[in-house]
C-alpha positions in Angstrom: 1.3 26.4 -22.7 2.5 22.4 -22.0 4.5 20.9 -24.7 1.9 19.7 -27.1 0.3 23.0 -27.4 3.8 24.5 -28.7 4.4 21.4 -31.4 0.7 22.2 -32.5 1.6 26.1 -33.1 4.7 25.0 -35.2 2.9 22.5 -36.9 0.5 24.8 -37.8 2.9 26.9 -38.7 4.7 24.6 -41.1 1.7 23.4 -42.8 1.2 27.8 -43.9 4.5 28.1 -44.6 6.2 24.9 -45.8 7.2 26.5 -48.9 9.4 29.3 -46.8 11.2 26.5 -45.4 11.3 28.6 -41.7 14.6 28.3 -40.0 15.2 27.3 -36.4 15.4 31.2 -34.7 12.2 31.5 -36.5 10.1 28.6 -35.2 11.7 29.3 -31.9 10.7 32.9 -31.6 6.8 31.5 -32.2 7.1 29.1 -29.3 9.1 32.3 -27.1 11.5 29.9 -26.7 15.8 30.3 -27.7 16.4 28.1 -30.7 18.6 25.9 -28.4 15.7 25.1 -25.9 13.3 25.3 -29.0 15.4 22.4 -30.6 15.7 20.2 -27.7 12.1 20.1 -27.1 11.4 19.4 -30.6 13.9 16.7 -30.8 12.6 15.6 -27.3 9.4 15.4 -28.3 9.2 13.8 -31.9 12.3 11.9 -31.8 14.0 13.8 -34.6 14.7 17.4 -36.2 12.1 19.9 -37.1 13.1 19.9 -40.2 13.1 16.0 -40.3 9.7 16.3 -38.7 8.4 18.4 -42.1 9.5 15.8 -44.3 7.3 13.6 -42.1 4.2 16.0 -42.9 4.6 16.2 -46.9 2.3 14.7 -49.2 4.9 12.3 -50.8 5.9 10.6 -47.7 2.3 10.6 -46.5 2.0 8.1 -49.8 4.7 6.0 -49.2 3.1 4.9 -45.6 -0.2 4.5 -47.3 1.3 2.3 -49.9 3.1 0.3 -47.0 0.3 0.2 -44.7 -1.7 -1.4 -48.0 1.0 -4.4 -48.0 0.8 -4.9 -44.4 -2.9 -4.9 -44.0 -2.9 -7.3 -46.8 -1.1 -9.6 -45.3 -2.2 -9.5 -41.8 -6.0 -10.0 -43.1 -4.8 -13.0 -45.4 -3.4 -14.6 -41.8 -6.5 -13.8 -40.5 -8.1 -12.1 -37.8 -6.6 -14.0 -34.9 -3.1 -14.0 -36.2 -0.6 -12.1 -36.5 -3.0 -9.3 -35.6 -1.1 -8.4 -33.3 1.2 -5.8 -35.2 -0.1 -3.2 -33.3 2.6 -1.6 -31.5 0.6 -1.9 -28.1 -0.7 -5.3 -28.1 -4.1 -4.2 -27.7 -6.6 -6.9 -27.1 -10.5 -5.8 -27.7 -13.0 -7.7 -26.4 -16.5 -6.3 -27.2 -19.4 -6.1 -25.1 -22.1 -8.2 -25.2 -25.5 -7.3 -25.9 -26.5 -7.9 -22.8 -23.7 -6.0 -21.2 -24.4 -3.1 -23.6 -28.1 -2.8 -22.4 -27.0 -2.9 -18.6 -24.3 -0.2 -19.2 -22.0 -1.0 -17.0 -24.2 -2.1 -14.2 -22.2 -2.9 -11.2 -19.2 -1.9 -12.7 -16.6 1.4 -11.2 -14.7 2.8 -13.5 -11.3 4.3 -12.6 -10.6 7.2 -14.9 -9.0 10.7 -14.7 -7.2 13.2 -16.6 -3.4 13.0 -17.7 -0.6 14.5 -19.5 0.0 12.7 -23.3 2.2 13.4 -26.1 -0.9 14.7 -27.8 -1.5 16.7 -24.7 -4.3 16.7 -22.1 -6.5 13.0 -22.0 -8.9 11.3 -20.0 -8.5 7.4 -19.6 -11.1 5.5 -18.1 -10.9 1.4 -16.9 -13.4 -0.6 -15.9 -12.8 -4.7 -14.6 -12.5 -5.6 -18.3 -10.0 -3.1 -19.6 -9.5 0.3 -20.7 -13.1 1.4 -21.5 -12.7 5.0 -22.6 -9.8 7.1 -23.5 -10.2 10.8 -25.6 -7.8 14.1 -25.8 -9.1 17.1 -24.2 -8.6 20.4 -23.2 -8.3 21.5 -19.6 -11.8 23.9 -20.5 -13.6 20.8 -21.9 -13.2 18.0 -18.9 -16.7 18.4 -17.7 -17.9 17.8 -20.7 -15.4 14.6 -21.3 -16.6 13.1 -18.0 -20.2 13.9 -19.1 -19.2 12.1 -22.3 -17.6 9.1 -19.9 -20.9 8.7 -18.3 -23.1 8.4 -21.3 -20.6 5.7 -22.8 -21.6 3.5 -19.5 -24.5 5.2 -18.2 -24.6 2.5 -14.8 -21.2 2.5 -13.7 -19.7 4.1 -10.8 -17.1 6.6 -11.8 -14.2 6.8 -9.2 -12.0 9.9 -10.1 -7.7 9.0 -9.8 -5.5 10.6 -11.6 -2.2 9.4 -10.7 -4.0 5.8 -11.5 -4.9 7.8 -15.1 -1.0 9.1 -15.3 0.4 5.4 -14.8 -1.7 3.9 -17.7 -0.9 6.8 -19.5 2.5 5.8 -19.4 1.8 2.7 -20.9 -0.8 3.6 -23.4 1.9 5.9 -24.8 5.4 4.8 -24.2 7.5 4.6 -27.2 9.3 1.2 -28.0 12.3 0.8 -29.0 12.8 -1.8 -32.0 12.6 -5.4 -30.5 12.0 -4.4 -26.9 8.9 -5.9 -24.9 5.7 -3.8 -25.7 2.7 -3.1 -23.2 -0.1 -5.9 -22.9 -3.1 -3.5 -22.2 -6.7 -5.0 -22.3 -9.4 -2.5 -24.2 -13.1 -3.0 -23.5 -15.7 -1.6 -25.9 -19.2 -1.2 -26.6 -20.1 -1.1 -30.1 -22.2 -3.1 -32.9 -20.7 -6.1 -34.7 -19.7 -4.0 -37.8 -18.3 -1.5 -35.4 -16.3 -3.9 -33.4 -15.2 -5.9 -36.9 -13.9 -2.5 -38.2 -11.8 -1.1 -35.1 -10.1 -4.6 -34.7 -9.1 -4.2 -38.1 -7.2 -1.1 -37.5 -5.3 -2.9 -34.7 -3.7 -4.0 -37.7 -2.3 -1.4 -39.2 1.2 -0.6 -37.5 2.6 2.6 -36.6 4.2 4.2 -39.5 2.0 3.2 -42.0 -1.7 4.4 -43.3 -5.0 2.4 -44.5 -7.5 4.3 -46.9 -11.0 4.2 -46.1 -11.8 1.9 -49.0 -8.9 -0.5 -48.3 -10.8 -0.7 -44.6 -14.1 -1.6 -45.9 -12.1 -4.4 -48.2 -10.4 -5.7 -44.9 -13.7 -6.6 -43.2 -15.2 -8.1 -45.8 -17.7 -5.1 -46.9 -16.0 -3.4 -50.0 -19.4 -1.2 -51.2 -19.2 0.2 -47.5 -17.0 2.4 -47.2 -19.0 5.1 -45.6 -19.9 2.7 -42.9 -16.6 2.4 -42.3 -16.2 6.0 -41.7 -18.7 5.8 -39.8 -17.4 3.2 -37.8 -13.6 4.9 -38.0 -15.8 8.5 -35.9 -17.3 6.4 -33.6 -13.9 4.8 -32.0 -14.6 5.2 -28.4 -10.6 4.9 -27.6 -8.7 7.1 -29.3 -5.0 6.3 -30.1 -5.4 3.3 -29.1 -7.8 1.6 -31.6 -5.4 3.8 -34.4 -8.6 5.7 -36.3 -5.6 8.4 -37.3 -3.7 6.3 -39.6 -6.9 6.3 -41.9 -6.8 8.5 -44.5 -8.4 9.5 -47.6 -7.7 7.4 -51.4 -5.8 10.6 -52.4 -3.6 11.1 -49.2 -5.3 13.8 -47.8 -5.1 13.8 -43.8 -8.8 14.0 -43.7 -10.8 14.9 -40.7 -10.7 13.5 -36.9 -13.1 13.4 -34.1 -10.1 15.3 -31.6 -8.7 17.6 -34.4 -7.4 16.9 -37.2 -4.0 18.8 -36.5 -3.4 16.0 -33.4 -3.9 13.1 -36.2 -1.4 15.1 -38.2 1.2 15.4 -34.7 0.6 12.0 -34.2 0.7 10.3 -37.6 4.0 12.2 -38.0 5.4 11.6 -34.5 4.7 7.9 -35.6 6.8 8.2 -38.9 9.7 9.6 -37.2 9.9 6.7 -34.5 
């Protein structure tokens, strides 16, 4: 069991039990570790107390972000899309594919990619000459099936398996900023359709800590009757984490659903709030 896997079982936990407000001993025994070892990893891990970390999880402070990430969206659409769009704690810049280079899949291309350790646990990153092309959580049973999935995204490429490569960007994809310190420049690559495209650089927007609603998505791109697209759009982000679908959520603050479990968006939208 790595790291992730045991803040997932408390998690879990919590979210049953909230009301019993668990103690320390008692999350510790579920993990097999001593409270001591228990708290560190916690702390280590999310950047604050477990029970700091359950605050994080209620439904109140789940509003709060939404009603912050709201105002910031806001404004960063009212800049424009070329502005200040870079609130995005990673200073991700997308560049869509052609449709040209969508038809020849990745024709000539070799794509780098391979499996590495997250804070969200097992993931495979892919980059091509343009940028990070691919990046999804998986589990150690599922990786035939991810690279499977890697293939169909660009069907032409050459696929060149290195994972120390994959642990390095990793590294980057992932590393937590302190306040006013230099974040990673990392270049994404994606194939998708105008509207698709329109809508994930729209979540670039939408900083760390705070939450967008579906609705308040489809306003942002200029398509306020399309809110299912945008949910549609939202599932079909081919870079998770990094194009933030998690910090969409429902008009009532309910987590909602996500493509690689809905308990990760929960570990990372509150691993988020803490920092």
């Amino acid at each position: 069991m790595n790291d992730y896997e045991r803040i997932a079982q408390v998690i879990r936990y919590l979210d049953d039990r909230q009301g019993e407000q668990p103690d320390l001993a008692r999350l510790a025994r579920l993990v097999e570790l001593s409270p001591f070892h228990f708290h560190r990893l916690f702390t280590d891990w999310a950047g604050v107390t477990p029970k700091d970390f359950l605050q994080c999880l209620t439904l109140e402070r789940v509003k709060e972000r939404l009603r912050a990430g709201r105002n910031i969206l806001e404004v960063a659409m009212d800049a424009g899309l070329s502005g200040p769009g870079r609130l995005h704690d990673l200073c991700v810049t997308l560049e869509a594919a052609s449709p040209g280079e969508v038809k020849a899949g990745g024709r000539g291309w070799r794509v780098v990619f391979g499996f590495a350790e997250s804070p969200f646990g097992e993931c495979l990153l892919g980059e091509g000459p343009r940028g990070i092309c691919y990046l999804a959580f998986v589990d150690s049973s599922e990786r035939t099936e991810a690279q499977a999935e890697l293939q169909e995204t660009w069907p032409a490429a050459a696929l060149k398996r290195d994972d120390p490569a994959a642990a390095q960007l990793a590294e980057r994809v992932f590393r937590r900023v302190p306040p006013g310190a230099e974040r990673p420049r990392l270049r994404a690559f994606v194939s998708g359709s105008a509207f698709q495209v329109r809508v994930w650089n729209a979540l670039l927007r939408v900083p760390p800590g705070s939450l967008v609603t579906y609705g308040r998505l489809a306003t942002a791109v200029g398509q306020p009757a399309a809110a299912r697209a945008v949910g549609s759009a939202v599932g079909s982000n081919p870079l998770s984490y990094l194009i933030p679908c998690h910090r969409v959520i429902r008009e009532t603050g309910a987590i909602g659903g996500y493509r690689w479990d809905p308990l990760r968006k929960r570990a990372m939208l509150a691993w988020e709030s803490a920092a």
